[in-house]
C-alpha positions in Angstrom: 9.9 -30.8 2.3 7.3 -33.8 1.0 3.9 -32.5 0.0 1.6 -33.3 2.8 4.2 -30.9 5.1 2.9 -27.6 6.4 5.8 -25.3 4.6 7.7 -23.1 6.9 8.7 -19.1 7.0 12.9 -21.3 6.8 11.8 -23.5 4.0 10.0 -20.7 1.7 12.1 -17.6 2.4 15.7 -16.9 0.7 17.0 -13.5 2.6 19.8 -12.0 1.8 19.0 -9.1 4.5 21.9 -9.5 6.9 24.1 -8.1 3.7 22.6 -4.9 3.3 24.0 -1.9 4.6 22.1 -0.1 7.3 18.6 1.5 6.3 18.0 5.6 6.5 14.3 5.0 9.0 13.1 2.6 6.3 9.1 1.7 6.0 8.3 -1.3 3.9 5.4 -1.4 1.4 3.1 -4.5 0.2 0.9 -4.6 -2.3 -0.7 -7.7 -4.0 -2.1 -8.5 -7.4 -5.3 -9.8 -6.9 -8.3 -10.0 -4.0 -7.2 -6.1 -3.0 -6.1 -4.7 -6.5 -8.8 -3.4 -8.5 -7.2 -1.9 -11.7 -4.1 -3.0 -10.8 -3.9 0.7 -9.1 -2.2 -0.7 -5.8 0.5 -2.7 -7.6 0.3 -0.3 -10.3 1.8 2.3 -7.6 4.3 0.8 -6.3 6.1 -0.2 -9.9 6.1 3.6 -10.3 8.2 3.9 -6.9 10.6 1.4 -8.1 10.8 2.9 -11.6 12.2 5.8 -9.6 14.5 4.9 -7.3 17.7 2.3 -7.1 16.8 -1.1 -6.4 18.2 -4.5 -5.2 16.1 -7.9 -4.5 17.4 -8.6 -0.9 14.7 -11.1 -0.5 12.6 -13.8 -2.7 9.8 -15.8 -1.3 9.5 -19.1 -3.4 6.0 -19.7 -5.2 5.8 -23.3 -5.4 3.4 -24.4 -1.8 1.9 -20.8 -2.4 0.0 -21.2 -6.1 -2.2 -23.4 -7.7 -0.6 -23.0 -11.1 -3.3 -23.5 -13.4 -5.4 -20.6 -11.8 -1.9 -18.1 -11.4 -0.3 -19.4 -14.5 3.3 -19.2 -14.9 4.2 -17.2 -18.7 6.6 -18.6 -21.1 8.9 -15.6 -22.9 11.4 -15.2 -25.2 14.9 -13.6 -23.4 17.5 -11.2 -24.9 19.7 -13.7 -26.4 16.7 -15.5 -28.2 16.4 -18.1 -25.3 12.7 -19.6 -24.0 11.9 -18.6 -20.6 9.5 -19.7 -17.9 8.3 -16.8 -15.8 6.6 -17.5 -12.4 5.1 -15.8 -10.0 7.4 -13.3 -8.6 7.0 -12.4 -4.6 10.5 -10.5 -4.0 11.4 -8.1 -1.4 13.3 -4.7 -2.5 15.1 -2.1 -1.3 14.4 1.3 -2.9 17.0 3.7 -1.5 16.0 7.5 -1.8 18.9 9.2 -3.4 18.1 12.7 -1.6 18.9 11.9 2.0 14.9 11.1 2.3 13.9 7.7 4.1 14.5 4.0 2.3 12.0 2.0 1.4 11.0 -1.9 1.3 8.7 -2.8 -1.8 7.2 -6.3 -1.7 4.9 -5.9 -5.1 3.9 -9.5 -5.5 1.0 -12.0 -5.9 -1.5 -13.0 -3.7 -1.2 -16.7 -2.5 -4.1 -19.3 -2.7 -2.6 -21.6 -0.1 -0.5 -21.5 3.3 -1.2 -17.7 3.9 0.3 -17.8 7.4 3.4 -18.6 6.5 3.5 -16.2 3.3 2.3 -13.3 6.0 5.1 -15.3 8.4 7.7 -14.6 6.0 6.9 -10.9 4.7 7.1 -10.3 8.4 10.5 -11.6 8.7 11.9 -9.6 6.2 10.1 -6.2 8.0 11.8 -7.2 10.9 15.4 -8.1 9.6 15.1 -4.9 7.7 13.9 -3.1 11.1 11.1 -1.6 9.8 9.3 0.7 11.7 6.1 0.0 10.1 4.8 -1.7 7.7 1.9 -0.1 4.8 -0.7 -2.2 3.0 -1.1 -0.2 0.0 -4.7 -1.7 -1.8 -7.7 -0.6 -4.4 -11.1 -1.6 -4.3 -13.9 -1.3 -6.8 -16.6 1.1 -5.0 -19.3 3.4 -5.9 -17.1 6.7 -6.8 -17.7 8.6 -10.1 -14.2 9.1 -12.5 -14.9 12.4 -12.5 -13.3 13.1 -9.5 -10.0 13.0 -7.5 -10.3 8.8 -6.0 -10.9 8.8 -2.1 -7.6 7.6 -0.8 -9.0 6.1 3.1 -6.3 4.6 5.8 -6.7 2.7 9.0 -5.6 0.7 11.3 -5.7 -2.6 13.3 -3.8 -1.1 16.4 -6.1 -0.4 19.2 -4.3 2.3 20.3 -3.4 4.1 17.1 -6.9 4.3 16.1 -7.3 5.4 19.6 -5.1 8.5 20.3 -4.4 9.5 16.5 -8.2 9.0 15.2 -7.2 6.7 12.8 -10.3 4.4 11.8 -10.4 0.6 12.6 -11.3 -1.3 10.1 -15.1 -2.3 10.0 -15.4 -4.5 7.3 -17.0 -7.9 8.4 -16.9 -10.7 5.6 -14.2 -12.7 3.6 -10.8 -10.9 3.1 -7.6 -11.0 1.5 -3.7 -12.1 2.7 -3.2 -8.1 3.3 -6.2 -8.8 6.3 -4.2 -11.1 7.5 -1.4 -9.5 7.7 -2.8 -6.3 9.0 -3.8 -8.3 11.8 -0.7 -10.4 12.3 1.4 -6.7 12.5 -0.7 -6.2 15.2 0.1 -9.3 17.6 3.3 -8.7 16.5 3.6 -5.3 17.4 5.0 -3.6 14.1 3.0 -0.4 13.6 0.4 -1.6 11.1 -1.4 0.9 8.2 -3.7 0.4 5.8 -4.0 2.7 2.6 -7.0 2.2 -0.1 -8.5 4.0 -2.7 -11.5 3.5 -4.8 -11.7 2.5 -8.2 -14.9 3.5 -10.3 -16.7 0.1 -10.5 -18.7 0.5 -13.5 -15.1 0.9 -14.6 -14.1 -2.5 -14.2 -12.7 -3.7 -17.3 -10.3 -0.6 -17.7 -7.0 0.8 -16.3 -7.3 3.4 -13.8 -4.1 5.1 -13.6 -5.6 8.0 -11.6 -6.1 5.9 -8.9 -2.8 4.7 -9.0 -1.4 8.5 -8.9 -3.6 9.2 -5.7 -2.1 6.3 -3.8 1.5 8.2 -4.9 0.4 11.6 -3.8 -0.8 10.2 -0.5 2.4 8.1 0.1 4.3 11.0 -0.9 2.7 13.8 2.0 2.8 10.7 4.7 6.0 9.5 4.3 8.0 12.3 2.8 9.7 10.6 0.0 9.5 11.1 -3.7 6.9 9.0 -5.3 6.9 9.8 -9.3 3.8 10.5 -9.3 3.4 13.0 -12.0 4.9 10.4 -14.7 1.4 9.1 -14.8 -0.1 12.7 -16.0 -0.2 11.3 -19.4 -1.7 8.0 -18.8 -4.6 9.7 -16.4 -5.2 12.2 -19.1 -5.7 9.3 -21.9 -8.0 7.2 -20.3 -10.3 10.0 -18.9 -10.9 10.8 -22.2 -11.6 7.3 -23.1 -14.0 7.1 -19.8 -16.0 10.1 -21.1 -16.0 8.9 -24.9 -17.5 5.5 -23.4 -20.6 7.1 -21.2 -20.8 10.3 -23.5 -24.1 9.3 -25.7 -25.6 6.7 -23.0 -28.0 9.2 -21.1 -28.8 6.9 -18.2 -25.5 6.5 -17.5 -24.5 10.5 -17.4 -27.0 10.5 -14.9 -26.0 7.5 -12.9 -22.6 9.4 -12.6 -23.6 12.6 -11.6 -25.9 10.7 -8.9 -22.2 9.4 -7.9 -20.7 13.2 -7.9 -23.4 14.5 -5.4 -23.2 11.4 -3.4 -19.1 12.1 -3.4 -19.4 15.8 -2.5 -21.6 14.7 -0.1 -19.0 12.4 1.7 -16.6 14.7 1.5 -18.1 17.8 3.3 -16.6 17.0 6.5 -15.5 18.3 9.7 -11.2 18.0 9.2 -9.3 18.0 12.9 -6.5 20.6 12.9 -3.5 19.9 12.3 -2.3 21.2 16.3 -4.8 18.4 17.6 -3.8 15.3 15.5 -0.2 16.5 16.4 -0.9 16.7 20.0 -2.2 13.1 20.1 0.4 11.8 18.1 2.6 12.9 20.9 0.7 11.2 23.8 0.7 8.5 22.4 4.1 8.1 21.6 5.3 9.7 25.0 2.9 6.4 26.4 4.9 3.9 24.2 8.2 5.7 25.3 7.5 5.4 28.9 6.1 1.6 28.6 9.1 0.8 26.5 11.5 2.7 28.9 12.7 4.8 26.0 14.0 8.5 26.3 12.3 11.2 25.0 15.0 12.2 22.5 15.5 8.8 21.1 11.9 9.2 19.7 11.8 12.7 18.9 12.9 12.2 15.0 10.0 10.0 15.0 7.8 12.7 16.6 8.8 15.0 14.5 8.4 12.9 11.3 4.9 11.8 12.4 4.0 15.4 12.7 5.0 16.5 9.4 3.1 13.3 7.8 -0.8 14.8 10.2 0.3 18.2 8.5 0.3 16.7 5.3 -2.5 14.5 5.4 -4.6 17.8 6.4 -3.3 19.7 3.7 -4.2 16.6 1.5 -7.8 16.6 2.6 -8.5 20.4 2.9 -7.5 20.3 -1.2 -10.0 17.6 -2.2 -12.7 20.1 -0.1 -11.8 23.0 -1.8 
């Protein structure tokens, strides 16, 4: 490929998917260091998922058209046997089989591109689809106006018309410039792989610090949605450190106590909603996909695990949100 040629999904992508043994309903999971990863919490997360679980690189998307290398530089290190290194920037697509019978998962923790997103998106699609996932989760953080004295907001949402639709799943609202996960949220769509996006805030007066608390609230949603392990609590520790390094730093500057406890009102505030039951997000889970089964031709018992997995993830979801009210 010369330089002035657009690259393409065949020249970028090095799959090895076609040699791995069939997946157990397997979901694949992106998350990107940059534009979308405030704290590192989103990419943060997922490392703690493949900390977990057994994992082989089935898939390697090559950095070169993707970075400008003096903005994303690449790090020289020293190896095991004393040798120098170059490392780049690494976009490769794992498997993380669950050990427990529980479903598999496809991690892509990686770096955002600065050039030729729609054939990075292209290729991250490819592998969903080789992998036959049956959906595909944008796992992100954002810096917002949340105090750290309480449990992060984790929000999702959807680009899917008629997700949002029948399972009151918001659609995203956000007008301005975005990140490679927009795009891809939106190219899941066209290509009709269920697309969801999860985010949760990130103190922003916070900004310069770790916030592994965040990064535990992505985990603990994951976990009730999807039903799989997460490893979650091994980041008790770390949220237990910094909190105690977020109160030292605020705990003799008065106009910033205040500041934060305009933040907790405004939070408790938020969260004093109306939550659907349980029965009702269940029900239109079921309409809607008894309307995909009929438009696909499909049988009703060749989607009734899904059902019945979806179901479990609503119940869940409202256990998740009647905690953080209580």
């Amino acid at each position: 490929m010369s330089l002035d040629e657009f690259p393409t999904v065949d020249d970028v992508l090095e799959s090895h998917a076609d040699e791995v043994a069939p997946l157990r309903r397997p979901v694949m999971l992106v998350a990107l260091e940059g534009w979308f990863d405030a704290a590192s919490a989103a990419t943060g997360a997922l490392e703690r998922v493949l900390d977990a679980r057994d994992c082989v690189t089935v898939a390697s998307i090559d950095p070169d058209p993707f970075y400008d290398f003096t903005q994303q530089r690449p790090e020289a290190y020293i190896d095991e046997d004393g040798e120098r290194q170059i490392r780049w920037p690494h976009n490769d697509v794992v498997v993380a089989r669950g050990d427990d019978g529980t479903r598999d998962l496809v991690i892509l923790s990686g770096v955002e591109p600065h050039t030729y997103w729609q054939t990075y998106v292209g290729s991250v699609i490819r592998c969903a689809r080789e992998l036959h996932c049956g959906a595909l989760v944008t796992i992100g953080a954002n810096f917002d106006t949340v105090p750290h004295t309480r449990s992060p907001i984790v929000t999702g949402s959807t680009t899917n018309s008629a997700l949002a639709g029948k399972l009151r799943l918001s659609r995203p609202q956000y007008q301005g410039p975005t990140g490679v996960a927009g795009v891809l949220q939106q190219r899941l769509d066209r290509d009709r792989i269920a697309p969801v996006s999860l985010r949760v805030g990130v103190p922003h007066y916070l900004s310069s610090s770790e916030h592994p608390k965040s990064s535990a609230a992505l985990l603990r949603h994951l976990e009730s949605v999807l039903g799989v392990p997460t490893n979650h609590a091994a980041l008790y520790e770390e949220i237990q450190h910094w909190a105690e390094m977020h109160d030292a730093a605020i705990e003799d500057d008065e106009e910033t106590l205040e500041y934060v406890r305009t933040l907790e009102r405004e939070y408790d505030r938020r969260n004093d909603t109306v939550i659907p039951s349980a029965d009702d997000l269940g029900d239109a889970f079921e309409r809607f996909l008894r309307e995909q089964d009929d438009h696909a031709g499909l049988g009703v018992e060749s989607v009734r695990p899904i059902r019945d997995e979806i179901r479990r993830r609503v119940e869940a979801l409202i256990d998740d949100l009647a905690d953080r009210r209580s």
